[in-house]
Every structure is written in structure tokens, then in C-alpha cells.
N, C-alpha and C positions, 0 to 999 in steps of 0.2 A: 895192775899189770897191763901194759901196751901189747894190744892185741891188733890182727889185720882181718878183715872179714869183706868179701863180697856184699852188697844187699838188693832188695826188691823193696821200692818205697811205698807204702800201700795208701796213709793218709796223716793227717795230720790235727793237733788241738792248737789251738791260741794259748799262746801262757804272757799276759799280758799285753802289752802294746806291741812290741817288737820283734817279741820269739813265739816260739812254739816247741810242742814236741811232736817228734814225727814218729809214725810208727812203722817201725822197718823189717821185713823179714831176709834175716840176713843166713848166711851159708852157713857160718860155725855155729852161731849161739840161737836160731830159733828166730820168734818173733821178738822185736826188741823195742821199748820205746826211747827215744833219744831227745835231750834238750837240746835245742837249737837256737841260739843268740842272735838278736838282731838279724831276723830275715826281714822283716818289714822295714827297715831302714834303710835309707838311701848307700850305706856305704855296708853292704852285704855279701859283697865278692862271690857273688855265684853262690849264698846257700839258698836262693830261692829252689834251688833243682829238688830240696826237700818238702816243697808244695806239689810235685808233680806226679801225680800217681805212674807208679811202675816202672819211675826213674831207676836208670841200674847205675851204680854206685861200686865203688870202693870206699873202704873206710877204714883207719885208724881209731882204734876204740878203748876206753879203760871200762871193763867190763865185771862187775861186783855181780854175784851170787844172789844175793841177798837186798840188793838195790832194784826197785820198780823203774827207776828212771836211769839212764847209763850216760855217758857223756863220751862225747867224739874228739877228738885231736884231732884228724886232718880225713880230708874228703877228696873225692876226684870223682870225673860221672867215667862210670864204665864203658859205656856205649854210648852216643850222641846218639840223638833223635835228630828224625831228617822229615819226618814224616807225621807221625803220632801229635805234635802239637799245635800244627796247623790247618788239619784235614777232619773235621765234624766225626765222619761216621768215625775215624780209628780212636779221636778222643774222646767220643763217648765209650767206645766200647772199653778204652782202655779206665774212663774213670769206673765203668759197671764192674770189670772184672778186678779193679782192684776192694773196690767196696767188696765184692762176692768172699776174696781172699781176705778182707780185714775181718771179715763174719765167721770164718771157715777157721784159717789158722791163729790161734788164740795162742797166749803164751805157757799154756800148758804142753802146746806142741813142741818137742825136741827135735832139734838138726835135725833135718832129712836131705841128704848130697843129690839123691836121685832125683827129689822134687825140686828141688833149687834149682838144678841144672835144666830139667823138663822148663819149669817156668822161666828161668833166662833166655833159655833158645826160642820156646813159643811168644816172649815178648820182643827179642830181637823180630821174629817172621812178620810180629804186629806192622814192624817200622819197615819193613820193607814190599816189594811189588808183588803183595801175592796174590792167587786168584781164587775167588769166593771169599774175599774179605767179609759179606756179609752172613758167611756161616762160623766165621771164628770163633765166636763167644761159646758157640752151640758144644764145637766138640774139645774148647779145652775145660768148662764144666763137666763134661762126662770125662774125660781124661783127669782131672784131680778127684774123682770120686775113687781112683784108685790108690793112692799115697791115704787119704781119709778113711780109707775100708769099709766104702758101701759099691764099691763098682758091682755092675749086674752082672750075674752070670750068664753070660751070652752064647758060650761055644755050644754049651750042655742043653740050651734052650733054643736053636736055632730053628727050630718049625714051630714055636709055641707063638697063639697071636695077640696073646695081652701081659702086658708088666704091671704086676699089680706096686703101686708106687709106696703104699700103708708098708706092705711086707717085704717089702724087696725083692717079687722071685717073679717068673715069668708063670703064665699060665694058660692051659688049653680053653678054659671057661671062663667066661666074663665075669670080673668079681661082682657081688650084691653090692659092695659100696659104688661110690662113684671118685675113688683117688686110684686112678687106673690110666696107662694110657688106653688108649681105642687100636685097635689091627694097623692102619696107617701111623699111626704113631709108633707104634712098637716097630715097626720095619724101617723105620728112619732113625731110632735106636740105634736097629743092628746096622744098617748102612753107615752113619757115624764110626760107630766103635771099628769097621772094618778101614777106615780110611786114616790118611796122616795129615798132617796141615799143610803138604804141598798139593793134595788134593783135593780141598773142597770148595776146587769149581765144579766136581762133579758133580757136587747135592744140590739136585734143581728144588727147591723150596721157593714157592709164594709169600709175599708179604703173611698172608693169613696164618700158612703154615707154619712158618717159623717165628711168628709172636706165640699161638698154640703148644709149639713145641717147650718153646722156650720156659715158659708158665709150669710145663710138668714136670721139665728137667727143675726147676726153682720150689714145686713143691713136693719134688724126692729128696733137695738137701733141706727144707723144712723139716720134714719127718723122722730125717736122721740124723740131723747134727743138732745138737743139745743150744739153744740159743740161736739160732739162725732167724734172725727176726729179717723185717719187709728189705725188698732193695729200691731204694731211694732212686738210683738211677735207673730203674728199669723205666720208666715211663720216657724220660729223654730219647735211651735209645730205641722204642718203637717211634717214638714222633721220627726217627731219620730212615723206616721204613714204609711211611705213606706216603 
């Protein structure tokens, strides 16, 4: 059955010389992976756009239940990129947070409208002038930790000065382990989780600070999501913070 479906393009496998399959997280059906024919071939008519992480897409789809691999009839990009594919920091960040999301939403995960729509607009904000570009990774990690049901409780906890990261709860006493943030860290938490992504030129963070932060927010989706192994591109994008 011919189906129409928005997506989020996250990453992609080789399947032979000339195609691939790309793994898409799309609005109606979840995460999906799709064959894709002759992208590596000179006469590819625009499907390279399925190599680009976090490509937003329209798509025509015949979509099986019961099929691992789904297959596409016609494509369109949803949004042109103006920005994201020629400018270092936003394509790193953009290839880090789609890795983050290929790790995160597995295809056990069903349609969610609210997250699709969340991540369409904060990958539209990617592409365009916004200020404190180099805090954006920060808080839409802690923003999809709530669609995934580990977001911290923060209202209930507002004078506590450590998140213990093992348990997920905030706390007056310094845990005995050491998977905790520290007092500065947990108040860069809550200053995050208080702001939206037209605001974070307000979070003054130092190179230091925010590779440190970043590291604790990477090992609280460690902790709680089941398979969350290493991120390959974290190391890029520190090198476009020194």
C-alpha cells in the first residue's frame, strides 16, 4: 500500500556498489530503514540527499509490517539546507546528533507526532541564524530525554546541588560513587532545561565547561538507554571547540 510520510534522515549502510540503505526516522511509521538505488552513481537525480544526516524529507513509501527493509517510490527534500552543509560547527553537530538519535530511537520505537515535530523544528533552528549555536547539542540532548522517559525532575528539585546520573534523581548529598554531576553542573542542568533554543546565547559556557557538561549529559543516556554505545563523533566536534 502507497503511503506518504515526512522523515528525519539519521544515517546510512552501503549495500553494494551503488546503493545503500538509509535509516530514516519518519512521522507515521517510526524509525524505518529504506533501500535506496544508485546513489553512488553518476545519474542519481538528487537521492544523494539520503547520505546527509538530518535531511528532512518527504516521502512516498510502500510500507510492509513484517518487512525489515521498506522501499520508496518518490522523495522530495522538505526543507533545503542553506547552512548546515557548508559550515563545520553546524555539520558536525548535525552529523553528532544524528548519530545520538540513530543510538536513541531504535525501531522498537512507535510514531511519536510530538517528537517528530520537536525534532523538525529544532533541526530547521540548526539551519538557520541562531545565537549560541555552540550550545545547541547541549539542550536538545536534555530535551529528547523527555519523549525517551528519563528527563530529570527538575521543578521538585530546584535547590538540590547534585544529579546523581546512576539514579536519575537529584540530591542534597554528594553521591559515594563518582557518576554524578558536581553543584556547577547541576545548575547548568537547570538553567538549560529553563531555556528554549531561541535562547541559548544566554548560557555563557567555556570551551572546558561545555566538553565536561557534555560528557555527563552522554553518560546519563549511557545509563538509561539499553544499547547506547560510544559516539563516534563526539571527538570531531570538541576539536571545533579548541
Amino acid at each position: 500500500m502507497l503511503q506518504t510520510t515526512r522523515g528525519i534522515v539519521l544515517n546510512y549502510t552501503r549495500y553494494g556498489e551503488t546503493s545503500v540503505i538509509s535509516h530514516i526516522f519518519t512521522e507515521e511509521f517510526g524509525r524505518q530503514s529504506y533501500m535506496i538505488n544508485g546513489v553512488k552513481s553518476r545519474k542519481n537525480k538528487g537521492k544523494n540527499i539520503f547520505l546527509q544526516p538530518l535531511a528532512l524529507v518527504d516521502l512516498e513509501v510502500y510500507n510492509k509490517n513484517k518487512s525489515q527493509i521498506q522501499r520508496i517510490k518518490d522523495f522530495k527534500v522538505n526543507t533545503p539546507f542553506f547552512q548546515i552543509p557548508f559550515e563545520p560547527l553546524r555539520r558536525s553537530i548535525a552529523f553528532f546528533m544524528a548519530e545520538v538519535l540513530s543510538k536513541s530511537l531504535t525501531e522498537e520505537h512507535k510514531p511519536h507526532n510530538n517528537l517528530f515535530d520537536f525534532l523538525h523544528q529544532s533541526i530547521e533552528i540548526l539551519d538557520s541564524d541562531i545565537q549560541g549555536l555552540e550550545n545547541y547539542h547541549l539542550f536538545l540532548l536534555l530535551q529528547l530525554t523527555k519523549p525517551l522517559g528519563f528527563f530529570p525532575n527538575i521543578n521538585n528539585h530546584i535547590n538540590s546541588r547534585y544529579f546523581d546520573l546512576n539514579n536519575g534523581h537529584f540530591t542534597d548529598i554528594e553521591p559515594s560513587h563518582k557518576h554524578y554531576m558536581n553543584a556547577w553542573e547541576t545548575e547548568i542542568l537547570k538553567e538549560i532545561s529553563q531555556l528554549g533554543l531561541t535562547q541559548l546565547g544566554e548560557l555563557k559556557l567555556n570551551r572546558e565547561s561545555r566538553t565536561q557538561f557534555l560528557e555527563k549529559l552522554l553518560q546519563y543516556y549511557n545509563y538509561h538507554l539499553h544499547g547506547f554505545t560510544k559516539i563516534k563523533s563526539l571527538e570531531i566536534l570538541k576539536e571545533l571547540f579548541e
